[in-house]
Each structure stands twice: as structure tokens, then as C-alpha cells.
C-alpha positions in Angstrom: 25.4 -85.6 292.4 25.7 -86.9 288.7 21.8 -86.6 288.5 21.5 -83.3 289.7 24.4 -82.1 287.4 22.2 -83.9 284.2 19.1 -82.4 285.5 20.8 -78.8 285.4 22.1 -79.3 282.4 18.7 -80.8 280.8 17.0 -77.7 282.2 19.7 -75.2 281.2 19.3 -77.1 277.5 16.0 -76.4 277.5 15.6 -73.2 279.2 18.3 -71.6 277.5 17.4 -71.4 274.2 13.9 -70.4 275.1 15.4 -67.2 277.0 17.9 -66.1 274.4 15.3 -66.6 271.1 11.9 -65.9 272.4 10.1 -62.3 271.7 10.4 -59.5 273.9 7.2 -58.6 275.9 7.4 -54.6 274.8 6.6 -54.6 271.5 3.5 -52.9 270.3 0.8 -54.8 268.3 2.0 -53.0 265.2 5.6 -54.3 265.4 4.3 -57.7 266.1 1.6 -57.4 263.3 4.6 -56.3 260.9 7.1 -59.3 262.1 4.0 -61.9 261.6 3.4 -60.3 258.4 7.0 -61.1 257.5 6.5 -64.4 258.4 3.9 -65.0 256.3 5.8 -63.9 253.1 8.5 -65.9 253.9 5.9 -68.9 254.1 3.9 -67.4 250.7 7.6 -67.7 249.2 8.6 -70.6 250.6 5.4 -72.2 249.2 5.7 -70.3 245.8 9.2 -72.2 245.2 7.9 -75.6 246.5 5.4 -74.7 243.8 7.6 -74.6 241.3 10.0 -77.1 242.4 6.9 -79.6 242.0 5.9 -77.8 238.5 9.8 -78.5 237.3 10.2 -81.9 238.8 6.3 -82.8 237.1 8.3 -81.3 233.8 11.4 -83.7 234.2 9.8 -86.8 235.3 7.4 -86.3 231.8 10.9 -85.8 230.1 12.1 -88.8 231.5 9.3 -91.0 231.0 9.4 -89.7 227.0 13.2 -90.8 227.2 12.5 -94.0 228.6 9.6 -94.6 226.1 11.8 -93.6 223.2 14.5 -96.1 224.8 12.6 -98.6 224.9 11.1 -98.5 221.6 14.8 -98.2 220.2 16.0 -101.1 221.9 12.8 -103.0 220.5 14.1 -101.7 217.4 17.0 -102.9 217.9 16.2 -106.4 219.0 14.1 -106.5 215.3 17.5 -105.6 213.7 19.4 -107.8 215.4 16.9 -110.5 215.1 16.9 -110.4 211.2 20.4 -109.7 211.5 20.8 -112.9 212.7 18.3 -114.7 210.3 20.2 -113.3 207.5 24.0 -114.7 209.2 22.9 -118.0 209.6 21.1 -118.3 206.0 24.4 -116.8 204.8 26.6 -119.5 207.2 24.2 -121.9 206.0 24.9 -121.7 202.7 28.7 -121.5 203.3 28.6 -124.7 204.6 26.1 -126.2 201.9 28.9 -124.7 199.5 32.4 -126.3 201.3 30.4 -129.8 201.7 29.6 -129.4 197.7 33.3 -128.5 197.4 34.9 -131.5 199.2 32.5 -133.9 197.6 33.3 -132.6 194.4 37.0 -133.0 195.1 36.8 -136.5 196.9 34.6 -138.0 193.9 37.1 -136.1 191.5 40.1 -137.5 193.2 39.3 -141.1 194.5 36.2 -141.8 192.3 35.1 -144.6 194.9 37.0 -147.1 196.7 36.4 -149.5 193.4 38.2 -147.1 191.3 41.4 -146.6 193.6 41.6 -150.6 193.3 41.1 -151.3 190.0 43.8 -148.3 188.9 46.1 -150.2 191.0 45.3 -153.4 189.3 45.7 -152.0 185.8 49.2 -150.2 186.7 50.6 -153.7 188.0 
């Protein structure tokens, strides 16, 4: 019984569709020359657009790849930048440091003088 029901309904599926849609049998050659005529300017139209859906997505991806090239030669540009950027912080750092080291040198052989010194002023104030 359940196979017979899914049979039918395969067939009526099927069958249905074919019965409602397909062409009449009366029409003259004329009206059927006229209605495959019209189907072949919707296809001319169809392929028209495709046409020029291709044409305009040729035309973005050469934008894009012009965007990407420009990106990529600013970021190289910016990695140069950056790089001397870099140079020019840690000659500046270095000679931050080379200047605080000369400082507190300065100040410790200003202040204690030596180890000897620190002694011998302690001798002479006794």
C-alpha cells in the first residue's frame, strides 16, 4: 500500500508539472516561431548582461589589483620609515645612555674621588 501511494505520488510529481507547463498542440508555426523568437532575445539579453557583468568584474578586479599594488608598495614604504625610524631611536637612546653614564661618572669621581681619597680625608679630619 505505502509503495503504491509513493509510486502515485512520484508519478503525479512528475507528470504534473509536465501537464500544466508544457505547450499547447494548436498553435500555428507562426505563433511558435514568435514565442521561440522571444526566447532567443531573452537568451541574447541574458548573455548581453553576463557580458557586461564579466566586462565590470574584469574592471574591479584591475582596480583591485592596482589597490593592492599601491598597498603594498605603501606598506614597503612604510617598513623603510619605520626601519630608519628605528635606526635613528636607538642612535638617539644610545647616546642617552653614553650621556647618563658620563654623568654619574662625573658625579662619583666628583664626589668620592676614589676609595683612597674617602680614607685619607678621614685621616686628615681625625
Amino acid at each position: 500500500m505505502i509503495r503504491k501511494m509513493i509510486i502515485i505520488m512520484i508519478l503525479i510529481t512528475f507528470i504534473f508539472p509536465i501537464s500544466i507547463f508544457s505547450q499547447p498542440s494548436d498553435l500555428t508555426d507562426r505563433e511558435l516561431l514568435i514565442q521561440l523568437y522571444g526566447k532567443i532575445e531573452f537568451i541574447e539579453r541574458t548573455v548581453r548582461r553576463i557580458e557586461d557583468n564579466s566586462k565590470n568584474v574584469t574592471a574591479n578586479v584591475n582596480l583591485m589589483e592596482k589597490r593592492i599594488t599601491k598597498n603594498e608598495i605603501n606598506i614597503a614604504g612604510f617598513y623603510e620609515k619605520l626601519g630608519e625610524l628605528v635606526a635613528r631611536w636607538n642612535y638617539l637612546l644610545g647616546l642617552f645612555v653614553t650621556f647618563i653614564i658620563g654623568i654619574f661618572i662625573w658625579m662619583w669621581r666628583k664626589t668620592y674621588n676614589g676609595n683612597k681619597s674617602i680614607k685619607q680625608n678621614k685621616q686628615t679630619n681625625n
